[in-house]
N, C-alpha and C positions, 0 to 999 in steps of 0.2 A: 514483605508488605505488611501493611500494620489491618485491622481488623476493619474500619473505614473503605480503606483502598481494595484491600479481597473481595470485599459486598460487590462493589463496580465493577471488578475486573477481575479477571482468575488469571491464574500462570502457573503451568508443566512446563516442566523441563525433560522430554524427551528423547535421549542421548544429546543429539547435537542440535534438536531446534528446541524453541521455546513457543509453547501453544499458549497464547492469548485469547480470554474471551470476554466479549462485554458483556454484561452481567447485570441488565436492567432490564428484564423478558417482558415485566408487566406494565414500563413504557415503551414499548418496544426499541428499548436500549437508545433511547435518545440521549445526548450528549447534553450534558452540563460544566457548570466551570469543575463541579469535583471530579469529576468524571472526567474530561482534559489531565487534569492532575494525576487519576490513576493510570491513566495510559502516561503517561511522563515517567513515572517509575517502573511500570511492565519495562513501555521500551529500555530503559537505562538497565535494570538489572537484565534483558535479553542479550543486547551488547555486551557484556560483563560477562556471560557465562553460556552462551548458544554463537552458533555460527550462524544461524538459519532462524528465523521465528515465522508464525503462521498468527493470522487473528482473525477470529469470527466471532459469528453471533449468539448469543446460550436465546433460547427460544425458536419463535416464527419466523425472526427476521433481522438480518444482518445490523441495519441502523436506521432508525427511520429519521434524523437528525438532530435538530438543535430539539435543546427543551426551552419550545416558545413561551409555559411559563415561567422560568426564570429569567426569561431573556425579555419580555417585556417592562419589570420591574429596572430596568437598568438604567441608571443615569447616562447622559451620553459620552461623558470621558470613558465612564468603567468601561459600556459598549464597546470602545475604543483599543482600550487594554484586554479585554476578554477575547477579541478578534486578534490581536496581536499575538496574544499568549495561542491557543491556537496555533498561529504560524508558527511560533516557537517548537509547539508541541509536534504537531504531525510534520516539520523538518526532520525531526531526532527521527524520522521512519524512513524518511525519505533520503535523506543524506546522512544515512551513519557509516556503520564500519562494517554490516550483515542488511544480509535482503530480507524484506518483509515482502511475505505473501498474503493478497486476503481472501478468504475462502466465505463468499457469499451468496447469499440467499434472501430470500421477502423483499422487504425492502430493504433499497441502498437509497438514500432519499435527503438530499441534502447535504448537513454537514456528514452523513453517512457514506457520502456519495465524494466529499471532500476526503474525508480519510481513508476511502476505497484509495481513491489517485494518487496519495502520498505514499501505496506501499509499492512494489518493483514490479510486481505481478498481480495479478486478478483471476480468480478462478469464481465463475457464477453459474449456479444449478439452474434448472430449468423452470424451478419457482421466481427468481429473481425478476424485478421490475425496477428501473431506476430512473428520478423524478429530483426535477429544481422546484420545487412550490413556489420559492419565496415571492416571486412577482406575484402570486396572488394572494401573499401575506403583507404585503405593503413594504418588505423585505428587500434585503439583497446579499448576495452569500459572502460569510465573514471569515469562512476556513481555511479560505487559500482556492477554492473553488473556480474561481475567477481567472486564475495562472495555471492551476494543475487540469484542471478539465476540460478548459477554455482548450491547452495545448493539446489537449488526449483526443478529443472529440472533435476540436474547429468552435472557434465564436460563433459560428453561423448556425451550428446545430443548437450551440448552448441557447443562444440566444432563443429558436426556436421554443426549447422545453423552459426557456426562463418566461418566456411571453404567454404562451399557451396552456403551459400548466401538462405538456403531454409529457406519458410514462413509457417508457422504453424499455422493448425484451432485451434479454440477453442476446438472441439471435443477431436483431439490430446492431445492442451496440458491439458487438465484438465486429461486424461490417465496418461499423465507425475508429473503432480500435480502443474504445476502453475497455473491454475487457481480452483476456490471454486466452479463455480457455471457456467453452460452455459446456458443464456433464448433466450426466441426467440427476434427477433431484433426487438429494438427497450424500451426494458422491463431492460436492466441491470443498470437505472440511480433510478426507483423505486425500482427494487428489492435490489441495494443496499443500498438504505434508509431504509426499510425495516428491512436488517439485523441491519442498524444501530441501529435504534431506538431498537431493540431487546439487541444490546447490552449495549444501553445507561442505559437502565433498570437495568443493575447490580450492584452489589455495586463496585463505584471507587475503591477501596483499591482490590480485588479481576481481576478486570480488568486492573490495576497496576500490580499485578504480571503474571497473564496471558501474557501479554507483554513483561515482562522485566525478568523473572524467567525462562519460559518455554525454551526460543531460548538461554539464557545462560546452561540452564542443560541441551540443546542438545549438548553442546561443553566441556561436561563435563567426567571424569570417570564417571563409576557405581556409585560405593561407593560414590565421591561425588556428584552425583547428588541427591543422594539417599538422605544424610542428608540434605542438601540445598532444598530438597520436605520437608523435616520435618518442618526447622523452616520458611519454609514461610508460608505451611498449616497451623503450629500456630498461628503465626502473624496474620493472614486472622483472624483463626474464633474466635477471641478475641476481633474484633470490636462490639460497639453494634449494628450495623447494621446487621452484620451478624448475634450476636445472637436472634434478632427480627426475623429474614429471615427463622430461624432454627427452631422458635419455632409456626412459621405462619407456615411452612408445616407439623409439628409433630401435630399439631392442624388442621391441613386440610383448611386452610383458604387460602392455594395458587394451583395451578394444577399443578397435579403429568403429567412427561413425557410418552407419549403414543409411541405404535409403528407409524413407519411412513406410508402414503399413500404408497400401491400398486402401484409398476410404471403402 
């Protein structure tokens, strides 16, 4: 990363994941067009060299959103390209080639609350609070917001906190299903390493389509989803990785899944 792009955004390399952080504490890491741009190169060199990547907050708060003053000054084509870019942007998280975990806290609050959705998993502390403002900025969300939340949460909820301006626990929304996992605060930057590293351990080609299969055959008929499970199942278990992986548990040389702890 060049000296510009580090101020924005930090990146470890952690054996197999890559720890991302946004690195603008004293707006409470609001997003800008540079700031798009350094999460474009995080993501790209995480791909490149982690199986696994994790991104959080450096400060109070996970992302409190757009930075409204830049985004006011916009002509309306740019608007138009800066929303685009965006998509561009938080795809590369959402449909790469490694899972992104987000491990949050304070505020997740808009376009914060956009780039929450585009990663695989969501892990929120018990500080967490997550909020659409833009209806009561004269606004409407440009991140992808619309598609990714819309689908996580339901229109009808979105709709809600896009109207009313209401902020939602973690408790709530993990009921709703946007969030994976609620800890106590303080706990969601480990436990989403955690899961990383859990995930890193898979074989790539199977974590490849977990990604990029699953969220398309949710947009799919029956019938084609249904062939489209067939030939990526194939695909999958024809690597020899996978078939080493098949034959270490049919040999008992890996641990079979147990039930889980009693709450």
């Amino acid at each position: 990363m060049d000296g510009t792009t580090q101020t924005l955004v930090t990146y470890e390399l952690q054996g197999d994941i890559a720890v991302i952080g946004l690195n603008r504490p004293e707006k409470r890491n609001a997003i800008s067009d540079r700031f798009v741009e350094a999460l474009h190169v995080a993501a790209t060199r995480a791909r490149s060299e982690a199986r696994a990547a994790v991104i959080y907050g450096v400060g109070d708060h996970f992302c409190a959103g757009l930075d409204l003053a830049e985004h006011k000054e916009k002509p309306l084509f740019e608007a138009i390209q800066g929303s685009r870019r965006w998509h561009a942007v938080f795809t590369e998280f959402e449909r790469g080639e490694i899972p992104f975990i987000s491990a949050l806290h304070g505020a997740v609050v808009g376009g914060g609350f956009e780039l929450a959705a585009a990663t695989h998993i969501r892990v929120a502390d018990e500080s967490t609070f997550f909020g659409l403002p833009e209806g009561q900025r004269g606004i409407f969300v440009g991140g992808g917001g619309s598609v990714r939340v819309g689908r996580l949460i339901g229109a009808a909820r979105m709709t809600d906190m896009m109207l009313t301006g209401r902020t939602v626990s973690p408790a709530q929304m993990e009921q709703w299903g946007g969030v994976s996992y609620v800890v106590p605060k303080g706990r969601a930057l480990e436990t989403a390493k955690e899961l990383a590293r859990a995930a890193a351990s898979n074989a790539p080609l199977s974590n490849y389509a977990v990604l990029n299969a699953l969220p398309r055959i949710a947009e799919m008929s029956v019938e084609d989803g249904l062939f489209t499970e067939s030939v990526v199942s194939a695909l999958t278990s024809e690597t020899p990785e996978a078939k080493q992986r098949l034959r270490d548990f049919l040999e008992k040389r890996t641990a079979r899944l147990k039930a889980p702890d009693a709450p």
